[in-house]
N, C-alpha and C positions, 0 to 999 in steps of 0.2 A: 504493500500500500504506500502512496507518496504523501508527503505529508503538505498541510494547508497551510496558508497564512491565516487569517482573520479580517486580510482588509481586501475587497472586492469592489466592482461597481457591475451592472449590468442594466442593459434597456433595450427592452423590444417591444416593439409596435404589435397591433393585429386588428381584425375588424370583421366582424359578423353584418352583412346588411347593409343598414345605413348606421351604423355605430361603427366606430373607432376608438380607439384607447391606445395607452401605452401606458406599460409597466415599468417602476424603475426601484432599483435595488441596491441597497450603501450595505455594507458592511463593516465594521470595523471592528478592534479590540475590546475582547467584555471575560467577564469571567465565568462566566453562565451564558446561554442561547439566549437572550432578548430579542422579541420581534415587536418590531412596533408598526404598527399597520395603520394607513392612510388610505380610504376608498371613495368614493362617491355615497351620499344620501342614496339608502333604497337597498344597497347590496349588501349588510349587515351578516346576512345569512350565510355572506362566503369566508366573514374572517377566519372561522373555526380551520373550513377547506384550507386556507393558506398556512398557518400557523403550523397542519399536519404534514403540511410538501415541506416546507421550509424544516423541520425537525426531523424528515426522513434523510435531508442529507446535508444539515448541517448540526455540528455538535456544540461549538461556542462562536460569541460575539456577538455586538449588540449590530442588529439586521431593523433596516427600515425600509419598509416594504410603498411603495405610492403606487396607484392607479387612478389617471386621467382621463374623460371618457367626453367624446364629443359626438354629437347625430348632427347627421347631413339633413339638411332640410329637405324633406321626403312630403308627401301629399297633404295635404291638410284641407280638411272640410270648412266651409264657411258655415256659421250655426248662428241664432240670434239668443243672447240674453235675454231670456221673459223678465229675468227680475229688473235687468237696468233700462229695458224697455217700458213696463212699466210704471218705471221712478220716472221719465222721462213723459210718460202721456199725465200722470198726476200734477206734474209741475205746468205742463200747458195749461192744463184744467183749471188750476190756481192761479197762473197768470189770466186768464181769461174771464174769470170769476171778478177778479180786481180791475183789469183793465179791458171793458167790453171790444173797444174799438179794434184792438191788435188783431191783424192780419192773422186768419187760420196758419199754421204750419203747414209746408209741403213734404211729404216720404222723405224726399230725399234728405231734408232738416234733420227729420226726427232720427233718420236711420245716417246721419253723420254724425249724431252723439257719439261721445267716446263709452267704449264697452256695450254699446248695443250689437254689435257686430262682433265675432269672436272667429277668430281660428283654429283651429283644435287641431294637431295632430294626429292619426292613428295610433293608437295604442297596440305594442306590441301582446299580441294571445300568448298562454304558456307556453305552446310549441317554441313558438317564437325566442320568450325568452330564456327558456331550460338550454334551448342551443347557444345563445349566446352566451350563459353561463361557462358551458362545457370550452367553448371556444376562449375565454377569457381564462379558465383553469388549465387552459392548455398551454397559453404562452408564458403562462406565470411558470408551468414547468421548463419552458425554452430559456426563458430568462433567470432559473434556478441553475440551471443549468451552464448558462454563461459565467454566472457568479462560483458559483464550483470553480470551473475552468481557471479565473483570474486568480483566486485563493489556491489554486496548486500550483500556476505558474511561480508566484509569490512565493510558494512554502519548498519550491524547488529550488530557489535562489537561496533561500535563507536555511536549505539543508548543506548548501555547497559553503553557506560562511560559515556555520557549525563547525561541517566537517574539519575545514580549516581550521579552526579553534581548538578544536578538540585535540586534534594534530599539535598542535603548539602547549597543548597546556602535559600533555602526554611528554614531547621533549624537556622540557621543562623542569619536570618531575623525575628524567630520568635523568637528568643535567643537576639535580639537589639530590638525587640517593647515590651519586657516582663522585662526590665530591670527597677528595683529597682529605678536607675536616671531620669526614664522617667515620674515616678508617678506625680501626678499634686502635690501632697506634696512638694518631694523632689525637684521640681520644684522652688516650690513657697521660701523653705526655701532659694535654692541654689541665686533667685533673691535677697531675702533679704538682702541676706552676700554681695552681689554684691553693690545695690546698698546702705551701710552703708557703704561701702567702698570708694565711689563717694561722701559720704555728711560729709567724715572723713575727704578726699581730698579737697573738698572744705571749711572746715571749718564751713559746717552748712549752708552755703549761696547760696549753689546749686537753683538753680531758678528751679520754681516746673512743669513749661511747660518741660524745659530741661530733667528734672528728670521722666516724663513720657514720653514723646520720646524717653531714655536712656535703662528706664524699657520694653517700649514696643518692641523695640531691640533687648534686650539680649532674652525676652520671644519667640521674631521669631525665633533666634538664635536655640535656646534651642529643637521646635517644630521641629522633626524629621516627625512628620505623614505620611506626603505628600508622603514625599520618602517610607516608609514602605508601604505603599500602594502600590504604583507605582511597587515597587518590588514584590509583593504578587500577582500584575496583570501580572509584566511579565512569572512568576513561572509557572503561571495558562497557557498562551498563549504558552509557549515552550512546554510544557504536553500537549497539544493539536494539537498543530505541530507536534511531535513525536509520538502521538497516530494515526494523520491522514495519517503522511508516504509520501512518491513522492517525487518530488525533492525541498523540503523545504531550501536546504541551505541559499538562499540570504536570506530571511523573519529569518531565526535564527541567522546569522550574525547580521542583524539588532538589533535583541533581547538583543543581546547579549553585542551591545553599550549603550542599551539603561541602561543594567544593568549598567554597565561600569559606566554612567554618574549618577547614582542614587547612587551608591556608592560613587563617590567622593564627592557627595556633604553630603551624610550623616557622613562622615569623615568630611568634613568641618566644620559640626556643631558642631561638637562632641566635649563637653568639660570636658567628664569623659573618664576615660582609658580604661574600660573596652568594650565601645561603638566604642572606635578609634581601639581596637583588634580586634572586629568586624570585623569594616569597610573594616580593612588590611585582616581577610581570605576572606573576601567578595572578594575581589579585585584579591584574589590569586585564588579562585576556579572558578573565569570568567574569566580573561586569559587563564586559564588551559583548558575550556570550550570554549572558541573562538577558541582555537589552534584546537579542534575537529571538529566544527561548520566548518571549514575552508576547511576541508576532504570531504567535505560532496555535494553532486552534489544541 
């Protein structure tokens, strides 16, 4: 399976009859599937429909869904208002009552009032409009389907700067377990200088429990393994997440602290410089790496 971004766009057109629309689709970064849905008055009945397409194949990010919907002006009957016809013969009635003299009205007066005359479209029958439902649920699948496409393109990019990273933080790791200061030698000589330092300070009278408590200390100190390990497992677990594909983002976020927190502490222990150098691109190329992880459905 390839894996997604989160940030998409997509818009496609279609048109049943004399209606037209167009779909259009944002996707971006969320932590959960958010769908927010934008339709026209009247079509209420389809959000549930959309909310189940959009969930069959997307798994996170917040998704804004719009549908715009315009009709061709198509046949329309000419029909008279009884009621503003009415209101129109009451008021001559009234003026004429008041003012005998005034000239009778002619049709065409009366039927130039405004709202006595109406246009009325046809109203689409069920047949009519069950098909254009199907037809509108259909691009919305074309146009899900666009949005997919841009979210892999996306998450195919940002598996190749992974990889990359991972690659680097993997050398890195083997560039801090391979280091000169880490030999049991240079270990052992480095406690020595330590502790001749501690029995220079004390004048010789360092107590010798003290002094192996002191020593055993600095040697925990010293032992980086733990962490080298841990990192060498996470390395391994992100190159298998990225080779298995689908919507791994949370589990590589995850990964990605865990780096995080394995690096600080081998920074912590670190008491040669070239080991705390390390530690700092360690720390620089897993931000760098989280920031991608973060894209990522």
């Amino acid at each position: 399976m390839t894996l997604a971004s989160m940030t998409g766009f997509a818009r496609i057109q279609g048109e049943a009859g004399v209606v037209r629309w167009t779909w259009e689709l944002r996707s971006v970064n969320g932590k959960n599937l958010d769908v927010r849905i934008r339709i026209p008055a009247g079509l209420e009945n389809l959000e549930q429909k959309i909310r189940e397409r959009c969930a069959k194949v997307l798994k996170r990010g917040n998704v804004s869904v719009g549908l715009s919907m315009k009709r061709d002006e198509g046949e329309a009957a000419l029909t008279v208002n009884e009621s503003a016809l009415e209101s129109v013969l009451e008021a001559i009635e009234l003026l004429r009552s008041r003012v005998p003299d005034v000239a009778p009205p002619t049709l065409d007066g009366i039927l130039a009032q405004k709202g006595v005359f109406e246009l009325k479209e046809q109203e689409d029958d069920e047949e009519t409009r069950a098909a254009m439902f199907v037809a509108l649920l259909e691009s919305l699948d074309w146009a899900l389907d666009e949005l997919v496409a841009m979210r892999r393109s996306e998450g195919a990019a940002i598996n190749a700067i992974i990889t990359q990273q991972i690659d680097t933080v993997a050398s890195l790791t083997g560039r801090a377990e391979g280091l000169p200061s880490r030999q049991p030698e240079a270990i052992k000589a480095r406690l020595s200088a330590q502790v001749a330092e501690l029995l220079d300070a004390a004048g010789g009278a360092l107590d010798p429990q003290r002094l192996h408590q002191e020593a055993a200390i600095l040697a925990t100190k010293a032992d980086i393994r733990e962490e080298i390990d841990r990192l060498h497992a996470h390395v391994d677990a992100v190159r298998e997440l990225l080779s298995a594909g689908g919507a791994i983002g949370r589990r590589l976020d995850f990964l990605a602290q865990e780096f995080n927190r394995e690096t600080n502490t081998l920074c912590s222990k670190s008491n040669d410089v070239e080991l705390t150098a390390i530690g700092l691109d360690l720390k620089a190329v897993i931000d760098q790496m989280r920031e991608q992880i973060q894209n990522l459905e």
